[in-house]
C-alpha positions, 0 to 999 in steps of 0.5 A: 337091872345094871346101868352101862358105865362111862365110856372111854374115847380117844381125843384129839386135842384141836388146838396142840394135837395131844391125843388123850382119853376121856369118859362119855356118857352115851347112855342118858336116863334122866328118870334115875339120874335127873342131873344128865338132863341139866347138863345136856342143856347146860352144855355141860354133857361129854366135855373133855379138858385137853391135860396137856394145854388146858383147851375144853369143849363138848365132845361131838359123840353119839348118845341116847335120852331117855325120860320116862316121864314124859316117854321121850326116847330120843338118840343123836347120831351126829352128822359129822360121824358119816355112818353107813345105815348099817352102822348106824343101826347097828349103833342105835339098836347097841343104845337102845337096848341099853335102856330097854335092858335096864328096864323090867319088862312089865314096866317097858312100854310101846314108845321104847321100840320107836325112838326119835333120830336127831342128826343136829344137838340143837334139833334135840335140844329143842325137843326136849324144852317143847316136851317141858312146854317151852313153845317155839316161840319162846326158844325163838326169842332166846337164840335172838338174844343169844345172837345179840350177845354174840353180835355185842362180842364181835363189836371191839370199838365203844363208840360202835358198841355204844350205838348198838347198844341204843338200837337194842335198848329195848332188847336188853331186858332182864331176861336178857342179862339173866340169860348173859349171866347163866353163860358167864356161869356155864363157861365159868363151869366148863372152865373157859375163863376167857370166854367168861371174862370177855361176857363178864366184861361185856355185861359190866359195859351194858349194864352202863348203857342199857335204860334198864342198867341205869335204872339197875343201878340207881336202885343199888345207889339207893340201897347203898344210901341206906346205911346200917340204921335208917329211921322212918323219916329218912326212909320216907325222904329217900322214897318221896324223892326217888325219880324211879319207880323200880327206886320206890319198889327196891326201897320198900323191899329193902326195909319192909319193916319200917313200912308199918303203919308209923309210917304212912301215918307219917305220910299222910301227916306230909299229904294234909301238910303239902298244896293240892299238886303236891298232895296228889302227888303223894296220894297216888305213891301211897297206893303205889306203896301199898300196891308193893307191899301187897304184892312183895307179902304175897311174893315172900308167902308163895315162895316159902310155900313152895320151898316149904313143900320142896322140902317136905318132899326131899325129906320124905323121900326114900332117896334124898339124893335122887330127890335133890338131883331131880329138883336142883333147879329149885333149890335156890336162896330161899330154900337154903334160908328155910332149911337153915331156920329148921336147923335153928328151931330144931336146935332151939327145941333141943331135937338135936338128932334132927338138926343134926340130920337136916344139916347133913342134908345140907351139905349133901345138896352143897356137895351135888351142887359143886360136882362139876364146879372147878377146883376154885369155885368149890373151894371159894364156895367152902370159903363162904360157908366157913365162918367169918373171919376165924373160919375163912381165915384158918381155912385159907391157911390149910389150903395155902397151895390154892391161894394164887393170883388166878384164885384172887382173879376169879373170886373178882369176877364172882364178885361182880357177878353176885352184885350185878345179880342183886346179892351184894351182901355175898358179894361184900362177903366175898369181898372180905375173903378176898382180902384174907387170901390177898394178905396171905398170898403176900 
């Protein structure tokens, strides 16, 4: 059964008036290609680039979702599109049958001749996350800290931003600078720079105003303290003096190895030593310790788990491909860091055909991952795969014409956004990069 292509339509560019054509998907199957569904919800859908002055944005057109799934059949006909009922019959019978072609018939099914009409994309956003058990009360949660983004960009005074940001302290969770820095990424990937430095901009002075901020940033001011070789007792002195909790917590994760038992034999040598006040004191953050302890080994165990059985999956399947596209939300950190030590213990053993095979994987989900990226983003990402420094820097040299100013821009914002988001050993790597492209731009 084939698949209907792209289309292609005439665009008005709203800003120059330069008329242009641009491909659209008005025929979505997320059963054979899962990533449509991502970047309907990303936002990412149908956006056309204006050739001439660069203005971006989502196309407001007509489309059908289909998940076979969950035996969604969902059409959007905008509004704003003011069909006649015949068109608009005529239009969403044409999409229909579409997806109902495609289909052999002994595997179509009743839910195909009663798809459900949106008028408005947010109407069948919301379908779609209550069909994935998001509640109504969970996306009501997230458009009240999409409206506070949204009010903290109107505020152009510090003072006033200051005193908006104490009102809403405790709105300013980590679901909601995990939500301000998924917006930074998308309009990085739909290639509003501007939009993405003024988030960038706003996240930066929140994290400086917001409890949760602070507390964010003393643990990074206590990581940083470590240095490259702690001893036990420094550690021991750092944790006994921390004044947070979530300080205690980053600490003991950061050096989990020190925290054995030479360790908290030391500790209680400190507990016999000190007066009664203070002896309680470090009784109650021993079993604090190994309250973390316990739980960070039972976090990292159902992590590696579950990246373990992600890639037993994707290795199993007949289509990697299709199995990457259907699990890219889970591929993260962890998956890449067990992926990478069966290509060394694959190396190790001398299976060199499996290493060479689980490596190709590899890169297929680099590579499906930076499809919708821009240029920069794809290439900085090559950059940082690349060795350092050798690597980086032969790299940078062949590809000389993309070393710029508005490259040495974006690799500053990513790197805020990679520390401000915990992963300041990519950050200082990128950091080092940078410097390579600065000195060949001078």
């Amino acid at each position: 059964m084939s698949e209907r292509p792209p289309q292609l339509v005439s665009v008005t560019c709203p800003r120059c008036g330069n008329q242009f054509a641009a491909p659209i998907l008005n025929v979505l199957d997320v059963g054979r290609h899962p990533e449509f569904k991502a970047m309907l919800l990303q936002g990412r859908l149908n956006v056309a680039a204006c050739p001439q002055c660069g203005t971006s944005g989502m196309l407001n057109v007509p489309f059908v979702y289909h998940d076979p799934g969950k035996e969604l059949l969902f059409v959007f006909t905008p509004n704003t599109l003011n069909l006649t009922g015949d068109a608009q019959q005529r239009l969403i019978g044409d999409m229909t049958n579409a997806i109902i072609n495609s289909i052999p018939p002994e595997q179509r099914k009743a839910y195909l001749l009663q798809p459900k009409i949106f008028l408005t994309l947010p109407s069948l956003v919301e379908a779609i996350l209550q069909a994935d058990g998001v509640t109504p009360e969970m996306l009501e949660a997230q458009r009240a800290k999409s409206r506070l983004v949204e009010q903290f960009l109107q505020v152009s005074d510090e003072l006033e931003l200051q005193a908006l940001a104490a009102e809403h302290d405790e709105d300013m969770d980590y679901d909601f600078f995990a939500m301000l820095t998924a917006s930074i990424n998308t309009a990085y990937a739909r290639g509003q720079r501007s939009l993405a430095e003024r988030l960038l901009a706003l996240r930066s002075k929140l994290l400086e105003m917001s409890s949760l901020g602070r507390s964010v940033r003393a643990q990074r001011e206590a990581l940083e303290s470590l240095g490259e070789k702690i001893t036990r007792e420094e550690l021991l002195e750092k944790i006994i003096n921390a004044q947070d909790d979530s300080v205690v917590e980053v600490l003991v994760a950061a050096v989990s190895p020190l925290v054995d038992y030479q360790f908290f034999q030391m500790l209680s040598d400190r507990i016999e030593a000190a007066d009664e006040q203070e002896a309680e004191r470090l009784q109650q953050l021993r079993t604090k310790i190994l309250e973390i302890v316990k739980r960070l080994d039972m976090q990292a165990r159902a992590e590696f788990d579950r990246a373990g059985r992600l890639l037993q999956e994707i290795w199993g399947s007949e289509d990697r491909e299709q199995a990457i596209r259907a699990h890219l939300d889970e591929i993260d950190d962890v998956f890449i860091s067990l992926l990478t030590a069966n290509i060394q213990g694959a190396r190790e053993e001398g299976q060199e055909a499996v290493a060479e095979e689980l490596m190709n994987l590899m890169e297929l989900i680099f590579a499906i991952v930076e499809e919708d990226a821009p240029p920069e983003i794809r290439f900085i990402n090559q950059l940082l795969r690349a060795e350092y420094p050798q690597g980086t820097q032969e790299l940078l040299e062949e590809n000389a014409e993309q070393v710029n100013d508005e490259l040495l821009e974006i690799m500053d914002a990513l790197g805020e956004n990679l520390e401000a988001s915990g992963r300041e050993e990519m950050g200082q790597r990128l950091g080092e990069i940078r410097q390579q492209a600065e000195a060949i731009l001078a």
